[in-house]
C-alpha positions in Angstrom: 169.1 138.0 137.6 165.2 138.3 138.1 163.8 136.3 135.1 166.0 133.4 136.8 164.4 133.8 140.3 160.8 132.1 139.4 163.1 129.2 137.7 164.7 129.0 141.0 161.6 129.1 142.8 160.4 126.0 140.6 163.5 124.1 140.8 163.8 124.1 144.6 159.7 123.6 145.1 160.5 120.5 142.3 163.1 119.2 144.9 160.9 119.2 148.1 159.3 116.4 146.5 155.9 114.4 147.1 155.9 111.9 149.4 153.4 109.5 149.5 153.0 109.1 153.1 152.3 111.7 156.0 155.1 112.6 158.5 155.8 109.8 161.0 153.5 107.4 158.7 155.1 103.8 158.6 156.5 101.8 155.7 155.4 99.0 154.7 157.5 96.4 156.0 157.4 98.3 159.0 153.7 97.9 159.3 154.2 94.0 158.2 156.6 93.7 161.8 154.2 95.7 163.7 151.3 93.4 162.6 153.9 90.6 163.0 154.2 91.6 166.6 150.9 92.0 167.6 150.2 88.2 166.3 152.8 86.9 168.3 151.6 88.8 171.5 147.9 88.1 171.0 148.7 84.1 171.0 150.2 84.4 174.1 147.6 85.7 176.3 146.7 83.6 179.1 142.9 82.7 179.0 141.6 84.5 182.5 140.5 81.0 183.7 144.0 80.0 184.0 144.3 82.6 186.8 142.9 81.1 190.7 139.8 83.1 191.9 140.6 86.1 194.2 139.0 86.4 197.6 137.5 89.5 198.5 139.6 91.6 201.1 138.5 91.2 204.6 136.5 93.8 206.1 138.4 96.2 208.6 137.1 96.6 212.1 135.1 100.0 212.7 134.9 101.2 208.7 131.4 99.6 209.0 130.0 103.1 210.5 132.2 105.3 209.3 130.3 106.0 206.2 127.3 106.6 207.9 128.6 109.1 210.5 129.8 110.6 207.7 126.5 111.6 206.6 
């Protein structure tokens, strides 16, 4: 029974296998519809001059001093 363990040993390390990719790595058609997706999201970003101006917030009454009592 011993002079079969290493054999055993061998045949089960032979069945893990070597993967070419890390854990959680993509495939490559996956990474084709990933890159895919991004294209399709990038052209449809709004340029930011298609967006009005924002005013600036009006200033509240009394906050003026507050920083400098403050202090």
């Amino acid at each position: 029974m011993k002079p079969l363990a290493p054999l055993a040993l061998v045949l089960l390390l032979a069945a893990c296998g070597q993967g070419d990719s890390a854990p959680g790595a993509v495939t490559p058609g996956e990474e084709k519809a990933l890159n895919e997706a991004a294209e399709m999201i990038e052209s449809q970003r709004l340029n930011p001059s298609a967006f009005p101006p924002i005013a600036p917030a009006p200033a509240v009454q009394g906050t003026e001093n507050a920083a400098a009592k403050a202090n």
